[in-house]
C-alpha positions as CSV (number, residue, x, y, z in Angstrom):
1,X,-70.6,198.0,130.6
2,X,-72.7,195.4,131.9
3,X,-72.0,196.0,135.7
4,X,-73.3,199.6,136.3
5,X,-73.1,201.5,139.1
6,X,-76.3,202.1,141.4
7,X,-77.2,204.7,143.6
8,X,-76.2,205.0,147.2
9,X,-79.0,202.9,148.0
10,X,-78.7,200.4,145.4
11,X,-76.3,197.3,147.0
12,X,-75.9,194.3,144.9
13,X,-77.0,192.0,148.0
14,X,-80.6,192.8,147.8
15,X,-83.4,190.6,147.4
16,X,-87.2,189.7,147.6
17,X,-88.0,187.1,150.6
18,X,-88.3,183.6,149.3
19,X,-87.0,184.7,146.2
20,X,-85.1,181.4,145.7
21,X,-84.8,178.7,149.0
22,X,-81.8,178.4,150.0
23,X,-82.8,176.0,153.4
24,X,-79.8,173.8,152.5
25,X,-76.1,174.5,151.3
26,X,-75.6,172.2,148.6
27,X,-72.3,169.6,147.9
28,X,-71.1,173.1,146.9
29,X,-70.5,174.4,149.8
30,X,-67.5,172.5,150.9
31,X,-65.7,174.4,148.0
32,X,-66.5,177.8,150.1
33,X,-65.4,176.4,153.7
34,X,-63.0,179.2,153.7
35,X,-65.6,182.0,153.3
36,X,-68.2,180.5,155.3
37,X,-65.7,180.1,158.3
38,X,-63.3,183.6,157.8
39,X,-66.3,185.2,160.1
40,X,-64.9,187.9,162.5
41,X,-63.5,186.7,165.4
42,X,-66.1,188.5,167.6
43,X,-69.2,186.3,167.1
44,X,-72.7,188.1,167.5
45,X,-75.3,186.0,169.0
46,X,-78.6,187.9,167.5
47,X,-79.7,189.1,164.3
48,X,-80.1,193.1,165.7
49,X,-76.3,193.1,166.6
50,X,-75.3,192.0,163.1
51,X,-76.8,195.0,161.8
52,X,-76.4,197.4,164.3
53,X,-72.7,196.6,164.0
54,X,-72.8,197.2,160.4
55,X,-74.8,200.6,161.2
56,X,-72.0,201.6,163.4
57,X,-69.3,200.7,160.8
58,X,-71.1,203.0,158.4
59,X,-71.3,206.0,160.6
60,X,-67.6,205.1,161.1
61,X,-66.9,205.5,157.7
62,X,-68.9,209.0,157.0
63,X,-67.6,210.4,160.2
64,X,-64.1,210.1,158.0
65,X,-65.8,213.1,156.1
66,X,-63.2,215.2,153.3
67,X,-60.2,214.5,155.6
68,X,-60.6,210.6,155.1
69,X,-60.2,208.4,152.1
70,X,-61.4,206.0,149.7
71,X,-58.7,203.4,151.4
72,X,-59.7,204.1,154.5
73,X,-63.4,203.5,154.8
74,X,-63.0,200.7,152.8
75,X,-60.8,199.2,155.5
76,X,-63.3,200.3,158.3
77,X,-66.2,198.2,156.1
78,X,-64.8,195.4,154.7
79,X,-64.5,193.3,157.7
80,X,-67.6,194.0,159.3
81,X,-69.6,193.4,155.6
82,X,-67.4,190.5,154.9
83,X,-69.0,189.0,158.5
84,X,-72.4,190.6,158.4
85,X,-73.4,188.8,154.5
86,X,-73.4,184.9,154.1
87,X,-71.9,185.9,150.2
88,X,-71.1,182.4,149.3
89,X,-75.5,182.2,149.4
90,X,-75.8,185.4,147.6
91,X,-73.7,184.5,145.5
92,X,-75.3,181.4,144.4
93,X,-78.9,183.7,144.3
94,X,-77.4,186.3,142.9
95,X,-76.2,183.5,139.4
96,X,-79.3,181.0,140.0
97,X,-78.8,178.4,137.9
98,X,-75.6,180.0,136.3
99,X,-73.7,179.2,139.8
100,X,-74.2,174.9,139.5
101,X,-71.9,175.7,135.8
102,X,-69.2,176.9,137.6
103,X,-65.8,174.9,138.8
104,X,-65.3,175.7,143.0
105,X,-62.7,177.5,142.2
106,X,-65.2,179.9,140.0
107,X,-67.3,179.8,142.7
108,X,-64.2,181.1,145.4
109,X,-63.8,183.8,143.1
110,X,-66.9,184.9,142.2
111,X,-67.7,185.0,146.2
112,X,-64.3,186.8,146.6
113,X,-64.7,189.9,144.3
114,X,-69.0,189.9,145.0
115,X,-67.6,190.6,148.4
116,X,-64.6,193.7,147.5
117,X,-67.0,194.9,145.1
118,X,-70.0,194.8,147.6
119,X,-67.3,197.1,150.1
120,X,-66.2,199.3,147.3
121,X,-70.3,201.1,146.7
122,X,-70.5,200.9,150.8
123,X,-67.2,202.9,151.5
124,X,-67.8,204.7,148.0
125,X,-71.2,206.0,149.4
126,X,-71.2,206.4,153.1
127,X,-68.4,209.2,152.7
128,X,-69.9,211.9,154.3
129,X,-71.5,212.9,158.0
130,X,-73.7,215.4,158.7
131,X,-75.2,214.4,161.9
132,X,-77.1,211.5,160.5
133,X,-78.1,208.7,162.8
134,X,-79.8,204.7,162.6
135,X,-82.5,203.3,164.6
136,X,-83.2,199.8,164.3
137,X,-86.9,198.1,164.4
138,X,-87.3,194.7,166.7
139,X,-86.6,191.7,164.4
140,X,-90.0,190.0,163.0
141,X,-90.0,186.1,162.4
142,X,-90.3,185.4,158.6
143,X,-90.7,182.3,156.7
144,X,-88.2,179.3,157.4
145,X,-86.7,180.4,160.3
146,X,-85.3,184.0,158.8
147,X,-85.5,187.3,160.8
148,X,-86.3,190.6,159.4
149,X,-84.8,193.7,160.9
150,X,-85.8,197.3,159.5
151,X,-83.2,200.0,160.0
152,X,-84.0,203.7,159.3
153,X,-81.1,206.5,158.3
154,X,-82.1,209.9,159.5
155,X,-80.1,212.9,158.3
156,X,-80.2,216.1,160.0
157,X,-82.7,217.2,158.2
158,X,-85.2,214.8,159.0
159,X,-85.2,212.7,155.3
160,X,-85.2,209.6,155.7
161,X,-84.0,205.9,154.4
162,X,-84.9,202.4,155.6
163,X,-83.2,199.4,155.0
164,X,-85.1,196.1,155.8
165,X,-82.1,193.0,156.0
166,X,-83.2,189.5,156.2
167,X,-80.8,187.1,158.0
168,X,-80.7,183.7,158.6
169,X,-78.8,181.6,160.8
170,X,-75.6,179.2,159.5
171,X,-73.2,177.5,161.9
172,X,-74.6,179.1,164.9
173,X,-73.6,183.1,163.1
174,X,-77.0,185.3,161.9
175,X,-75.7,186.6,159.1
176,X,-77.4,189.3,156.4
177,X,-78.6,187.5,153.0
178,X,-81.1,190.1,151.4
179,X,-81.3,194.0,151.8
180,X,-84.0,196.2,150.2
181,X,-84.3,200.0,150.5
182,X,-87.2,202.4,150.7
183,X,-89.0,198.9,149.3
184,X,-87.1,198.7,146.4
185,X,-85.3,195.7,145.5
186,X,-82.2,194.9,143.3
187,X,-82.1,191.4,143.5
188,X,-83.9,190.9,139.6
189,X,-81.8,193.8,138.0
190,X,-78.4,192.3,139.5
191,X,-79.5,188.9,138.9
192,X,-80.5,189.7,135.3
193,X,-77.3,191.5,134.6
194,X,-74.9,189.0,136.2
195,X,-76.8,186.0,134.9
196,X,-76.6,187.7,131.3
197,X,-73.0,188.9,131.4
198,X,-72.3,185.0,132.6
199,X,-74.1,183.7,129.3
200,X,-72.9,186.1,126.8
201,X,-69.6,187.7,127.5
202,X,-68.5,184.3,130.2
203,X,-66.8,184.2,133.5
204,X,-63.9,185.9,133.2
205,X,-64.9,188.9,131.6
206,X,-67.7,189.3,134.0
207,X,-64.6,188.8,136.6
208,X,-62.8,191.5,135.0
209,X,-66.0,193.8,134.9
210,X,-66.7,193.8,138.4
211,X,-62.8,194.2,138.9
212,X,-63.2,197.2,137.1
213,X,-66.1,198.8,138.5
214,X,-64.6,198.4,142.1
215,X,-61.4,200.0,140.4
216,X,-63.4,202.9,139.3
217,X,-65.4,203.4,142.5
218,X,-61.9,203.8,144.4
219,X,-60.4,206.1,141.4
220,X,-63.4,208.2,141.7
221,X,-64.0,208.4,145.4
222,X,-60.4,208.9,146.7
């Protein structure tokens, strides 16, 4: 299938900085009013609490260990990712060009299951604790107002895993709109296969693939 499943580093919302520039959200955008605004009730005022709650949600979700479930990690995650990532951008960056051929109510969709899916490989992943930890680096000014924060995962063992998220700002919420890992970013490889699923196979049936693969990432982690 065209959607595949990454590694537990490999997120679909990752990106290079300045990869496409987004300072402006198009006539589009009035279409998503009800993504941009369902943010979580509990506004965060800096770009380090965005991702430190999101670090704390995920060490939620392991601490479920064998005893928890599929169901329930995703239920811990999907609120706080929903908030953390501006999807309605990534989504647009994540189609380029593909997202101006789409209807609004495309759009709504494709921002609606880019968000369940993004959930599904977080609570798929982060099943499991073992005395791992975050620490989070002091946010570093980059280009057009974004922040860059670096967080580190540190197992018990001492391996480790960084995460560097770039946010920027949108109706007074910092919100997450790029994420690369040990310095490896996914942006092209989603972007290629999403963008070449949209031209050859069409909307729907990339709809239904990503329906599918977050069907299989419950079935195969509950």
């Amino acid at each position: 299938m065209i959607v595949r499943e990454q590694y537990i580093k490999v997120i679909i919302l990752t990106a290079t900085c300045g990869l496409i520039s987004l300072g402006s959200a198009g006539a589009w955008a009035a279409g998503l009013a009800t993504q941009t605004s369902a943010l979580s009730t509990n506004q965060v005022s800096t770009p380090e609490q965005v991702i430190s709650d999101l670090n704390t949600a995920l060490i939620q979700s392991m601490r479920t260990g064998p005893s928890g479930t599929y169901e329930q990690r995703f239920h811990i995650l999907y609120p706080v990712i929903r908030s953390a990532f501006n999807f309605p951008l990534i989504s647009q960056m994540t189609l380029g060009s593909g997202w101006n051929s789409l209807n609004i109510s495309q759009q709504n969709q494709f921002v609606q299951v880019l968000t369940k899916y993004s959930a599904a490989n977080y609570a798929s992943h982060f099943d499991h604790y073992a005395g791992q930890k975050f620490t989070l680096s002091p946010p570093k000014m980059a280009a057009g107002g974004d922040v860059i924060i670096t967080s580190v995962l540190i197992s018990h063992d001492g391996a480790k895993n960084q995460f560097a998220y770039i946010l920027r700002k949108s109706d007074g919420q910092w919100q997450i709109l790029n994420v690369s890992t040990d310095g490896v970013s996914n942006m092209a490889i989603e972007k290629s296969e999403f963008t070449g699923a949209l031209k050859k196979v069409g909307f729907d049936a990339l709809m239904e693939q990503l329906k599918a693969h977050t069907a299989n990432l419950a079935q195969s982690h509950t």
